[in-house]
PDB file of N, CA, C and O in Angstrom:
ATOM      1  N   UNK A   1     233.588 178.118 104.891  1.00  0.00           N
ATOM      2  CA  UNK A   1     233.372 176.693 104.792  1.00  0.00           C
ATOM      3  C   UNK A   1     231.981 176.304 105.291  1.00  0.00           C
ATOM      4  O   UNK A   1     231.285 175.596 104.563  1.00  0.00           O
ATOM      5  N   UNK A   2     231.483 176.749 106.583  1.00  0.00           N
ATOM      6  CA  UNK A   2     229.805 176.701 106.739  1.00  0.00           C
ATOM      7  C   UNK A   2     229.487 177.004 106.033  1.00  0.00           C
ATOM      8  O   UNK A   2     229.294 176.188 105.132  1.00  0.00           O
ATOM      9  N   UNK A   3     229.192 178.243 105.825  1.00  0.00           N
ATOM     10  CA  UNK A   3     228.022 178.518 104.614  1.00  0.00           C
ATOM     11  C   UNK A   3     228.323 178.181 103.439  1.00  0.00           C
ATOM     12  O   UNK A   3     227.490 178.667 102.674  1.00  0.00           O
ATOM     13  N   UNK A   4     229.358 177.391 102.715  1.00  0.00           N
ATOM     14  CA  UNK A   4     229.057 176.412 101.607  1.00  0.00           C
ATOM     15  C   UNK A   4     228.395 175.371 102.593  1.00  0.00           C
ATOM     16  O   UNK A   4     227.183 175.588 102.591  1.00  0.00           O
ATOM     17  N   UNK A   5     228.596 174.713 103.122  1.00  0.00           N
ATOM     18  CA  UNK A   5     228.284 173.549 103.894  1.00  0.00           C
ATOM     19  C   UNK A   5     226.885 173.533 104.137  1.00  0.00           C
ATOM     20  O   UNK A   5     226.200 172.578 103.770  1.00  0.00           O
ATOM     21  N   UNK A   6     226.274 174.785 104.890  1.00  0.00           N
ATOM     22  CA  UNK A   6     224.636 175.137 104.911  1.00  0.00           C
ATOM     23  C   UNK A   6     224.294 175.565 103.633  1.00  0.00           C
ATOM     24  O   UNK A   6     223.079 175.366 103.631  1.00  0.00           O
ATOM     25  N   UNK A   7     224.608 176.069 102.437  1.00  0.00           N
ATOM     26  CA  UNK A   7     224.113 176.595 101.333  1.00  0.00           C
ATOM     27  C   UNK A   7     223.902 174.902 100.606  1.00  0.00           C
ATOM     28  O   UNK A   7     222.889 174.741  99.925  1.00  0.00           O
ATOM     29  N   UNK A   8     224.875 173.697 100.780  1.00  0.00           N
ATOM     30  CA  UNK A   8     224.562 172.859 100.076  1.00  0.00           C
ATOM     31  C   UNK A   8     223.646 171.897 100.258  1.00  0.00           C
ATOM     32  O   UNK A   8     223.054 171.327  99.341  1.00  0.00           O
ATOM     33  N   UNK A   9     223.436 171.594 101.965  1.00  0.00           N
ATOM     34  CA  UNK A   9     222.527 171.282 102.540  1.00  0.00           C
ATOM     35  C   UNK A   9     221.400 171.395 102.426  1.00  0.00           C
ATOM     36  O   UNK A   9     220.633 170.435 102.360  1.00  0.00           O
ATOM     37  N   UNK A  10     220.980 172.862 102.367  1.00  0.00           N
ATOM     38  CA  UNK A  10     220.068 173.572 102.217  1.00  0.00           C
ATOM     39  C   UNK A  10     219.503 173.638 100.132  1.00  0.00           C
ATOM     40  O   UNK A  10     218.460 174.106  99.676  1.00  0.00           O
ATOM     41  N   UNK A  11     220.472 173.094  99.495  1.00  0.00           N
ATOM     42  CA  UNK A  11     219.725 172.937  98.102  1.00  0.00           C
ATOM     43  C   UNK A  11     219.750 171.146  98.045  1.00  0.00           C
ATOM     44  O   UNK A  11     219.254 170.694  97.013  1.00  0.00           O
ATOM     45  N   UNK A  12     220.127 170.403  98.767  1.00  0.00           N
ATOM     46  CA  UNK A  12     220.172 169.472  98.721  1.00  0.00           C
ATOM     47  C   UNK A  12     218.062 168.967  99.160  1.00  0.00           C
ATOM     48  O   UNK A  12     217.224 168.351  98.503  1.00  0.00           O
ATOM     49  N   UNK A  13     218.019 169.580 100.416  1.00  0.00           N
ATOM     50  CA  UNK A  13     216.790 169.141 101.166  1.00  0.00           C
ATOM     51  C   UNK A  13     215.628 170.002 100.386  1.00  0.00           C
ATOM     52  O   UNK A  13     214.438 169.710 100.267  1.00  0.00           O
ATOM     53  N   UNK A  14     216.100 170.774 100.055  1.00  0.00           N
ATOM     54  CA  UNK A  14     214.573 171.243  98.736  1.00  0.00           C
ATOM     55  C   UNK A  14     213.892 169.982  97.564  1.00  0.00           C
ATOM     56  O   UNK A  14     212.857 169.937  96.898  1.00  0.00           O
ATOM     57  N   UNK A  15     214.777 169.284  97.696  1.00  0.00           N
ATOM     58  CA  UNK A  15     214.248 168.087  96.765  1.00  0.00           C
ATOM     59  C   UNK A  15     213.421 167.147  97.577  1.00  0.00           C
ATOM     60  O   UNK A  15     212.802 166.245  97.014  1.00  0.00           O
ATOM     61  N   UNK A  16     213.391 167.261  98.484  1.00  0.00           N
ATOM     62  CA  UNK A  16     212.611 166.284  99.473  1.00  0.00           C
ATOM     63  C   UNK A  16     211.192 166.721  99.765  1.00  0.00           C
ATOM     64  O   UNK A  16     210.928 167.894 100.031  1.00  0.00           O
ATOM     65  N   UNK A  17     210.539 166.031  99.725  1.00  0.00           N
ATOM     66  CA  UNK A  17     209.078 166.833  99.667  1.00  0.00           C
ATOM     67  C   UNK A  17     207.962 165.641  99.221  1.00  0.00           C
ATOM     68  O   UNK A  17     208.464 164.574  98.868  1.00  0.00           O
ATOM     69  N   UNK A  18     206.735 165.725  99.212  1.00  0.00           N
ATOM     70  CA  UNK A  18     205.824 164.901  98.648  1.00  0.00           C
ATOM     71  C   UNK A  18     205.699 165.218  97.266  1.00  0.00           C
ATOM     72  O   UNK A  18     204.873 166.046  96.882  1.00  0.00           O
ATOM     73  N   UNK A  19     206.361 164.697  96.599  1.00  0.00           N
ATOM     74  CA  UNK A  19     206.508 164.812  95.084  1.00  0.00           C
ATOM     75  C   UNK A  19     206.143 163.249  94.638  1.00  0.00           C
ATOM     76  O   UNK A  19     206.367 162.413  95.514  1.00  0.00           O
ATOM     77  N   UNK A  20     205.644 162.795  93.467  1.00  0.00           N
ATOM     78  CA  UNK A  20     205.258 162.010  93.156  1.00  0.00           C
ATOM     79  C   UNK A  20     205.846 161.504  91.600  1.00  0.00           C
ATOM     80  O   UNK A  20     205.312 162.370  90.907  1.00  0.00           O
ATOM     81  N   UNK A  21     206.401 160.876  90.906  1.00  0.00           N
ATOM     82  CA  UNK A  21     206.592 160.850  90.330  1.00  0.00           C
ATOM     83  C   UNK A  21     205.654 160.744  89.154  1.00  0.00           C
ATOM     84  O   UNK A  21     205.757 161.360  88.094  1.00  0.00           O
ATOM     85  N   UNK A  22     204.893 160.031  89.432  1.00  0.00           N
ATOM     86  CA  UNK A  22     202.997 159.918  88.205  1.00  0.00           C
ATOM     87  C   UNK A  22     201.884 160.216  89.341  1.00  0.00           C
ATOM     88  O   UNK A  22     201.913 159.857  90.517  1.00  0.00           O
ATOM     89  N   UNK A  23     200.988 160.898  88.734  1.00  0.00           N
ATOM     90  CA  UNK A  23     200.046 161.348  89.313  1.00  0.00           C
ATOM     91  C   UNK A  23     199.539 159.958  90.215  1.00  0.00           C
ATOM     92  O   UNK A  23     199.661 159.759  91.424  1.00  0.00           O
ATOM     93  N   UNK A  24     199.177 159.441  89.591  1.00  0.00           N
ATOM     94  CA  UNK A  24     198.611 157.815  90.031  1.00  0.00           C
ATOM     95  C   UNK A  24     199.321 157.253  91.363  1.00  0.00           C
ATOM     96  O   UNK A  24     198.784 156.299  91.927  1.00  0.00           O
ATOM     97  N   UNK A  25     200.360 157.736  91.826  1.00  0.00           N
ATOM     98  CA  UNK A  25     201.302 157.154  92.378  1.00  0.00           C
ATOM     99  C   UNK A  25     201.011 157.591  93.941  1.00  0.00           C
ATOM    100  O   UNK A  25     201.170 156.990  95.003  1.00  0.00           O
ATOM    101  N   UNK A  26     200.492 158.962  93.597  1.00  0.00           N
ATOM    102  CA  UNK A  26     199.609 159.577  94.955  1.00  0.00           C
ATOM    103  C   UNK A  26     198.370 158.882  95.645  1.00  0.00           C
ATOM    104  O   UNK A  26     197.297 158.555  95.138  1.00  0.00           O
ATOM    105  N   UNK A  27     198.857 158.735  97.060  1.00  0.00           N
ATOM    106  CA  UNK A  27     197.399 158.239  97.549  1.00  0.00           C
ATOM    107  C   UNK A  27     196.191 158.840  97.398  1.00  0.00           C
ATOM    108  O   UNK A  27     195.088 158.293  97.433  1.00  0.00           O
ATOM    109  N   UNK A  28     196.540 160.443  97.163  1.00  0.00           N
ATOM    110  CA  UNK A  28     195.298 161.081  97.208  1.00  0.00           C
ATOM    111  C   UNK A  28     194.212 160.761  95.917  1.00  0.00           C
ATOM    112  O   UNK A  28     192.989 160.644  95.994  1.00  0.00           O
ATOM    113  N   UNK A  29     194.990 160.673  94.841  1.00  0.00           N
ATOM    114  CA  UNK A  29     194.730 160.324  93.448  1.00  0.00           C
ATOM    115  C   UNK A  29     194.319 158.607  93.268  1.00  0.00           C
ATOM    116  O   UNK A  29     193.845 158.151  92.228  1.00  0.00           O
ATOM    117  N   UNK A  30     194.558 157.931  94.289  1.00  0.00           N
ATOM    118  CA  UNK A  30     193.960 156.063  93.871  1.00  0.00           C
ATOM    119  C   UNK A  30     191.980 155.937  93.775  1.00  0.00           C
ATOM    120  O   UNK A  30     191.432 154.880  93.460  1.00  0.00           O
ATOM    121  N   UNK A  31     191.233 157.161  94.099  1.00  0.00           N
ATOM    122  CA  UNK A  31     190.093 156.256  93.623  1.00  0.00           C
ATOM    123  C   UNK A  31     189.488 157.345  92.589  1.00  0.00           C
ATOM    124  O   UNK A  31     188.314 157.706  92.516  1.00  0.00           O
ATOM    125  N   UNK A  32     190.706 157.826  91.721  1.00  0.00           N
ATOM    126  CA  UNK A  32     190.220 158.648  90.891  1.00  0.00           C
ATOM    127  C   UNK A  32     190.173 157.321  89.401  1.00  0.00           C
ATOM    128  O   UNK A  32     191.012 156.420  89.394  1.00  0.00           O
ATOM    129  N   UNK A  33     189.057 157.430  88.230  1.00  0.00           N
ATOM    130  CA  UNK A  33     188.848 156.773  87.324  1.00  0.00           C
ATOM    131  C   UNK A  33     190.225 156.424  86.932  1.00  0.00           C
ATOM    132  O   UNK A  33     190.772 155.328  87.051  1.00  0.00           O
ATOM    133  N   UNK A  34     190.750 157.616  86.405  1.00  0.00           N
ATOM    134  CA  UNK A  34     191.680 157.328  85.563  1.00  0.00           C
ATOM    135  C   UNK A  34     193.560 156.604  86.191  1.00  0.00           C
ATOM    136  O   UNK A  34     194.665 156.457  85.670  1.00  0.00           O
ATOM    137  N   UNK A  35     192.916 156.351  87.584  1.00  0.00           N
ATOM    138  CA  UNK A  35     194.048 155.678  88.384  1.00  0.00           C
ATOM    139  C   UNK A  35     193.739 154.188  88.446  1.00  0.00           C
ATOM    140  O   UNK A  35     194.578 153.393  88.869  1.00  0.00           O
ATOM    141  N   UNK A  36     191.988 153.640  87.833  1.00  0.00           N
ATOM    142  CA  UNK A  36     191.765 152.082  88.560  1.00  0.00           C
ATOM    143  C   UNK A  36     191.596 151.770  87.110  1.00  0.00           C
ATOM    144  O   UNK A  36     191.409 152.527  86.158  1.00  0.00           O
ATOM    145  N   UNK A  37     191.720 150.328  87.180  1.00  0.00           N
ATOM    146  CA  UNK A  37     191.545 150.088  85.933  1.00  0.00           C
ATOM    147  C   UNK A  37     189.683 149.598  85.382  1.00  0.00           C
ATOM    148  O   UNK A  37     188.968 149.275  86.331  1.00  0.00           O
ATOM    149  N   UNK A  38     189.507 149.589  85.009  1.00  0.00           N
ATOM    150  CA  UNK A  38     190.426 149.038  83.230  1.00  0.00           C
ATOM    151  C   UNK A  38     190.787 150.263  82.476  1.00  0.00           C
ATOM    152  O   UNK A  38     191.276 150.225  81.347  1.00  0.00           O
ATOM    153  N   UNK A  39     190.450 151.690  83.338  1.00  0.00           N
ATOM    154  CA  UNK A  39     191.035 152.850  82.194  1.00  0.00           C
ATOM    155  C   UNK A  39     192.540 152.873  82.310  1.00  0.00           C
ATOM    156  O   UNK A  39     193.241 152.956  81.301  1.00  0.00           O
ATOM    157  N   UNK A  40     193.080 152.795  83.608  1.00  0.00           N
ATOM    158  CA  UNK A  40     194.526 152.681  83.396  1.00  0.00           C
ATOM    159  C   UNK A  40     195.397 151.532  82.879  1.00  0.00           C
ATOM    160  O   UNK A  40     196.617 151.558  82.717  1.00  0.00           O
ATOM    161  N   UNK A  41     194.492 150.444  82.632  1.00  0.00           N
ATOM    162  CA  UNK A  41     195.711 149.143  81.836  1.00  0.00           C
ATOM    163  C   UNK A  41     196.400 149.539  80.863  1.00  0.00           C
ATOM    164  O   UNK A  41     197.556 149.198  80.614  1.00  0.00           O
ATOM    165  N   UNK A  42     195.618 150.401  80.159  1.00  0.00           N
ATOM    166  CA  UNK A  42     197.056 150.513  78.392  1.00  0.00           C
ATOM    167  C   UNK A  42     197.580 151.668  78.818  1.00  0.00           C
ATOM    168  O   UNK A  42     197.813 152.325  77.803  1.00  0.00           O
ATOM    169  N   UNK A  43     197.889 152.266  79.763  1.00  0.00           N
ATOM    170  CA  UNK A  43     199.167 152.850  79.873  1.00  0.00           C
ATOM    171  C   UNK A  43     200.169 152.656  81.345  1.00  0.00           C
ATOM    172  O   UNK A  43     201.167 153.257  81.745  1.00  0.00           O
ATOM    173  N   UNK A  44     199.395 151.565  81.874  1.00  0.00           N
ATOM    174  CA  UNK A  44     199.980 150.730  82.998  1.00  0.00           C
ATOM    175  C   UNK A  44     200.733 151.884  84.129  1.00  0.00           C
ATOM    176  O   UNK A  44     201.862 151.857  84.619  1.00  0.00           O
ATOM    177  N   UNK A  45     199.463 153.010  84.331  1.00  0.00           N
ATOM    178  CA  UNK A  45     199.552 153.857  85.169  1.00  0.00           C
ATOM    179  C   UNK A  45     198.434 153.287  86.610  1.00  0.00           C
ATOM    180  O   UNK A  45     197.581 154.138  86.863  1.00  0.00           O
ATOM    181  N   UNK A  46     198.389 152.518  87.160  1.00  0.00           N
ATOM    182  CA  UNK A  46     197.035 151.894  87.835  1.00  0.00           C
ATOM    183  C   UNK A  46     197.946 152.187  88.967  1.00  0.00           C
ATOM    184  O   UNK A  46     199.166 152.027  88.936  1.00  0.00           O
ATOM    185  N   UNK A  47     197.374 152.553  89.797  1.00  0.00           N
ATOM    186  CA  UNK A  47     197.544 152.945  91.374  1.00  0.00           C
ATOM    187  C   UNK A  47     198.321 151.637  92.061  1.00  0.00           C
ATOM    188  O   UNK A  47     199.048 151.912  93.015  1.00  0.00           O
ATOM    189  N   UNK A  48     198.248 150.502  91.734  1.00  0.00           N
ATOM    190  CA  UNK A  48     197.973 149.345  92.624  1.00  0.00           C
ATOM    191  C   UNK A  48     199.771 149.138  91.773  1.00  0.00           C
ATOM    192  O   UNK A  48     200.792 148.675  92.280  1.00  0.00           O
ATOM    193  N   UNK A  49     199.641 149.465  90.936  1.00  0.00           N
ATOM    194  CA  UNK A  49     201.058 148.708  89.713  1.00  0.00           C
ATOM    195  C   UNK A  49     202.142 149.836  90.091  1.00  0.00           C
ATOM    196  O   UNK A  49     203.329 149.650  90.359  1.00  0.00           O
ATOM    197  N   UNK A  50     201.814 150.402  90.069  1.00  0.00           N
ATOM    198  CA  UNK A  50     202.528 152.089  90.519  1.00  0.00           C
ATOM    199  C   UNK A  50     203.371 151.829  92.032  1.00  0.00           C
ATOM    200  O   UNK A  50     204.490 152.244  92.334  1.00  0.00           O
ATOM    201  N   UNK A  51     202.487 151.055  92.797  1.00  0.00           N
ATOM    202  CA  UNK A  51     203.155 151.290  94.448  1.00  0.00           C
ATOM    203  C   UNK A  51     203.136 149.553  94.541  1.00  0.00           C
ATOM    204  O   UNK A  51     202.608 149.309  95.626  1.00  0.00           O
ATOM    205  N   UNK A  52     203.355 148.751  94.117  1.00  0.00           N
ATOM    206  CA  UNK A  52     204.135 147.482  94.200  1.00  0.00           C
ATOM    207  C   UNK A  52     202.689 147.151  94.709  1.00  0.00           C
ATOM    208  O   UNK A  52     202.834 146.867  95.898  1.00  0.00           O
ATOM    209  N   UNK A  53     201.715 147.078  94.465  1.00  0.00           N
ATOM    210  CA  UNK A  53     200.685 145.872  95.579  1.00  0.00           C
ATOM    211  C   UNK A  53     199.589 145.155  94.572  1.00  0.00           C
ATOM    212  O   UNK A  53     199.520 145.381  93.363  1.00  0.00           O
ATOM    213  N   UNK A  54     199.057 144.580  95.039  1.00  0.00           N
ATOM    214  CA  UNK A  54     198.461 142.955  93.868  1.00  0.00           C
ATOM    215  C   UNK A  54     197.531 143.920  93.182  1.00  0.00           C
ATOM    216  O   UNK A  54     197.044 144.995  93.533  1.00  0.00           O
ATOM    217  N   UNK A  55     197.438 143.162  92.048  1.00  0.00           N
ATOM    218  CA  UNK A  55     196.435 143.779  90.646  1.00  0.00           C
ATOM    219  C   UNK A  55     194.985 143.504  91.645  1.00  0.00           C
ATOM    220  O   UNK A  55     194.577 142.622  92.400  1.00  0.00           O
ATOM    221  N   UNK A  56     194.500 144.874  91.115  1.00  0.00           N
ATOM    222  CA  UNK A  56     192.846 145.008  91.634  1.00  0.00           C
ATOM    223  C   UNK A  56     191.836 145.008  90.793  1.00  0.00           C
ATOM    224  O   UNK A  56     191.518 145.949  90.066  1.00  0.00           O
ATOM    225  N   UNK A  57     191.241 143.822  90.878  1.00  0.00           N
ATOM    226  CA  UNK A  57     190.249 143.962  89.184  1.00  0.00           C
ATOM    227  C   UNK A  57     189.374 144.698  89.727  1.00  0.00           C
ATOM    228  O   UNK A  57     189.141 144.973  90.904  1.00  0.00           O
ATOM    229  N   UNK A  58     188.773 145.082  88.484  1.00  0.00           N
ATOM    230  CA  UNK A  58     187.586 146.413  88.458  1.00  0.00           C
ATOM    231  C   UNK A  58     186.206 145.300  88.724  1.00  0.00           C
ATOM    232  O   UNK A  58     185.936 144.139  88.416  1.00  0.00           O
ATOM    233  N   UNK A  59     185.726 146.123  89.279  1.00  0.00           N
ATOM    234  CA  UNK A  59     184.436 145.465  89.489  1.00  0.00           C
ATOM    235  C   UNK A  59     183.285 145.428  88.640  1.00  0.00           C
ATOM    236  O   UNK A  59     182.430 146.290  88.843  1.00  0.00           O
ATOM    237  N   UNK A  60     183.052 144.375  87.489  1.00  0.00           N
ATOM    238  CA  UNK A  60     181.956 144.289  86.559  1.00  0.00           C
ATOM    239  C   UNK A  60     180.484 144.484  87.289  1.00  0.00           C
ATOM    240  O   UNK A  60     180.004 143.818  88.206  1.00  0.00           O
ATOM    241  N   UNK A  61     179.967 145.534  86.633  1.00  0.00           N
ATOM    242  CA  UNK A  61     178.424 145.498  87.192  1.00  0.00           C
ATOM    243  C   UNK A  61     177.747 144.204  87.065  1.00  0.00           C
ATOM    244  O   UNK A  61     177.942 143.357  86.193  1.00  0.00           O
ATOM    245  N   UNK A  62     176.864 144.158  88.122  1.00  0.00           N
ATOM    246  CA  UNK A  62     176.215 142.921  88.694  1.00  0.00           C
ATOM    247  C   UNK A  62     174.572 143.209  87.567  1.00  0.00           C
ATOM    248  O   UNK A  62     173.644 144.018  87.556  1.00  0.00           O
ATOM    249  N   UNK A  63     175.059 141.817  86.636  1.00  0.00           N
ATOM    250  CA  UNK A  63     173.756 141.824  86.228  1.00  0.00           C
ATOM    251  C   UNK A  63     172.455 141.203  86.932  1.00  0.00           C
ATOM    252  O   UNK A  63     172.582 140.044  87.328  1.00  0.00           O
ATOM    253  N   UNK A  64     171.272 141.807  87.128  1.00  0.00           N
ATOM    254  CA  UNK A  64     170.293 140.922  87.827  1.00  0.00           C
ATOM    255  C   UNK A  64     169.198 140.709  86.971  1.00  0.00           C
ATOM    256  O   UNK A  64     168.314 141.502  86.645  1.00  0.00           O
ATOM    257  N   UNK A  65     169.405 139.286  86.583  1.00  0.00           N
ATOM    258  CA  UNK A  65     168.479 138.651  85.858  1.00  0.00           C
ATOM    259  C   UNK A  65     166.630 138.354  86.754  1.00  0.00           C
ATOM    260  O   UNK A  65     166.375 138.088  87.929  1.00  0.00           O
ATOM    261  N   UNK A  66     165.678 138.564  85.523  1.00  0.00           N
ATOM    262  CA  UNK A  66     164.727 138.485  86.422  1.00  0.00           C
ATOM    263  C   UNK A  66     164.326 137.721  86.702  1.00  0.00           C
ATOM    264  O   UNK A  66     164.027 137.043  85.719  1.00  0.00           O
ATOM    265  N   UNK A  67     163.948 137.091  87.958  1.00  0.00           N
ATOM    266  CA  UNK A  67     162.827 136.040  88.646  1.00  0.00           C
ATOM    267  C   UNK A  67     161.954 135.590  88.060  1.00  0.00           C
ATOM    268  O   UNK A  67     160.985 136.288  88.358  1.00  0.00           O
ATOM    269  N   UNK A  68     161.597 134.707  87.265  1.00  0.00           N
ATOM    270  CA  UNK A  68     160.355 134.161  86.750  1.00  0.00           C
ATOM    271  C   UNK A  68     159.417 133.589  87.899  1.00  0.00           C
ATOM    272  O   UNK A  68     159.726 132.488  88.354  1.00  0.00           O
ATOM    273  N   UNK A  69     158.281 134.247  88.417  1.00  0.00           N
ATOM    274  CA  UNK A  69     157.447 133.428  89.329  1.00  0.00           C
ATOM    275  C   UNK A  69     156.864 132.354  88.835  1.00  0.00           C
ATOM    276  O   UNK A  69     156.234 132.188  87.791  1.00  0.00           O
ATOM    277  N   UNK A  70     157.193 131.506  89.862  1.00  0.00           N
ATOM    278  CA  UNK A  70     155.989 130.113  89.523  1.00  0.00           C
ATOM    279  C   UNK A  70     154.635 130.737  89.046  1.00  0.00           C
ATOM    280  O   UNK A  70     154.171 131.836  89.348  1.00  0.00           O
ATOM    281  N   UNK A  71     153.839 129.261  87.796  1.00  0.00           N
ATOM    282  CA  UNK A  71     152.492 129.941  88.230  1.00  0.00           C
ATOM    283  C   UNK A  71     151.842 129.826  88.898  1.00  0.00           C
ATOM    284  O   UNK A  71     152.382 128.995  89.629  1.00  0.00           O
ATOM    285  N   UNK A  72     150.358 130.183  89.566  1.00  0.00           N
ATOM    286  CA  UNK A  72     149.875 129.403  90.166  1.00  0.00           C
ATOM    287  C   UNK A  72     148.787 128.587  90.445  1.00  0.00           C
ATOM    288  O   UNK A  72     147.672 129.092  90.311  1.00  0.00           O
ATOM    289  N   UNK A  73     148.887 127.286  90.852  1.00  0.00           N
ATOM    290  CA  UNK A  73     148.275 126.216  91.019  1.00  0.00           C
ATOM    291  C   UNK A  73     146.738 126.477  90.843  1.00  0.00           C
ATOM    292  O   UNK A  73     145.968 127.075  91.594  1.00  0.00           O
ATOM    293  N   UNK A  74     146.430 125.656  89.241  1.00  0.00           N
ATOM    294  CA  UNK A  74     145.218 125.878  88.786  1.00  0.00           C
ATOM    295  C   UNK A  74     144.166 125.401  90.068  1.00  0.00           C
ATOM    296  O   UNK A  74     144.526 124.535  90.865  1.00  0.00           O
ATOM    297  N   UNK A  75     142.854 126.059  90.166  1.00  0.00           N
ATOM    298  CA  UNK A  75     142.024 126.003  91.475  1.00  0.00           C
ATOM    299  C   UNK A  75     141.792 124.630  91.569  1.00  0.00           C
ATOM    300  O   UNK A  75     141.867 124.010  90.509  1.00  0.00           O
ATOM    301  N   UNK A  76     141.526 123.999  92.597  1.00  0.00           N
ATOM    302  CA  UNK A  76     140.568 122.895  92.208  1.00  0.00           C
ATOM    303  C   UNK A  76     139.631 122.879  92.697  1.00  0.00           C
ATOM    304  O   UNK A  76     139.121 123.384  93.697  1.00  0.00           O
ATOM    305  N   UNK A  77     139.218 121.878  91.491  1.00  0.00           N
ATOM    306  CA  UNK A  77     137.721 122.060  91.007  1.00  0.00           C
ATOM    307  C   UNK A  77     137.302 120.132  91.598  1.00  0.00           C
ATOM    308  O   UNK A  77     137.150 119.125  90.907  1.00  0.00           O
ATOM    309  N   UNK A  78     137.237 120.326  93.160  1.00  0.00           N
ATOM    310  CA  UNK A  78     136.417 119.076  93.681  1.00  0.00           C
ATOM    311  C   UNK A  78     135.440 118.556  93.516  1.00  0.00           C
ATOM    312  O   UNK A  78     135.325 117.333  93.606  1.00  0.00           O
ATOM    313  N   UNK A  79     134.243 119.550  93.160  1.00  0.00           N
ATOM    314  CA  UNK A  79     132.718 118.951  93.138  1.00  0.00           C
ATOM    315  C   UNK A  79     132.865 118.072  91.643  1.00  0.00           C
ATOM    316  O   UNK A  79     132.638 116.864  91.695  1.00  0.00           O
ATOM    317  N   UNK A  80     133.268 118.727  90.245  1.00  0.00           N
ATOM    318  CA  UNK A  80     133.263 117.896  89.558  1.00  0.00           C
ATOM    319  C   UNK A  80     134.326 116.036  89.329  1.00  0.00           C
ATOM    320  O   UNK A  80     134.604 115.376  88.327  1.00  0.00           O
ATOM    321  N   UNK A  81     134.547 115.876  90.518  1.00  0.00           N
ATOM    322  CA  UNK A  81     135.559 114.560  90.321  1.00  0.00           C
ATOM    323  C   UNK A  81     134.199 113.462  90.607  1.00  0.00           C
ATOM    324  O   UNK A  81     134.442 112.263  90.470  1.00  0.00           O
ATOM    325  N   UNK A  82     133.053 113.799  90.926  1.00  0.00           N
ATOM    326  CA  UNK A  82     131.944 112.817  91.087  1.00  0.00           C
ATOM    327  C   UNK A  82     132.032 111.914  92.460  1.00  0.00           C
ATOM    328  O   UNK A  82     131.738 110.719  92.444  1.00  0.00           O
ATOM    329  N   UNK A  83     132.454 112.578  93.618  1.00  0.00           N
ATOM    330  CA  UNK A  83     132.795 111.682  94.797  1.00  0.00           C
ATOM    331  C   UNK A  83     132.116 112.045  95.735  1.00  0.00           C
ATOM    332  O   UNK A  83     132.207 111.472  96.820  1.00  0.00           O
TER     333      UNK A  83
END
């Protein structure tokens, strides 16, 4: 009767383990591409959707538009105002 008792135990707790069900689902795997989105939206494998926590938008590159400098202030020209 033990050793059914430890034999079932013992195939019971082999299932326990860090197993993951989707790759994505692993912490180790959240700042891999194919875990953040926007690559994971169409198959709604995203790290964040996977483990219950708020949608994480991807971060659009920052465009930096260029600075137009003022021009600058034509010289003046005092002697000719006649004063």
């Amino acid at each position: 009767m033990r050793a059914a008792l430890f034999a079932l135990s013992a195939l019971l707790l082999t299932g326990c383990g860090d197993a993951y069900r989707y790759p994505c689902q692993d912490p180790a795997n959240k700042d891999k591409e194919e875990c953040n989105r926007p690559a994971c939206e169409t198959d709604g494998m995203c790290y964040d959707t996977l483990n219950g926590l708020p949608p994480k938008q991807a971060e659009a590159p920052v465009e930096q538009t260029p600075v137009e400098e003022p021009a600058a202030p034509a010289a003046c020209n005092c002697e000719s105002k006649g004063e």
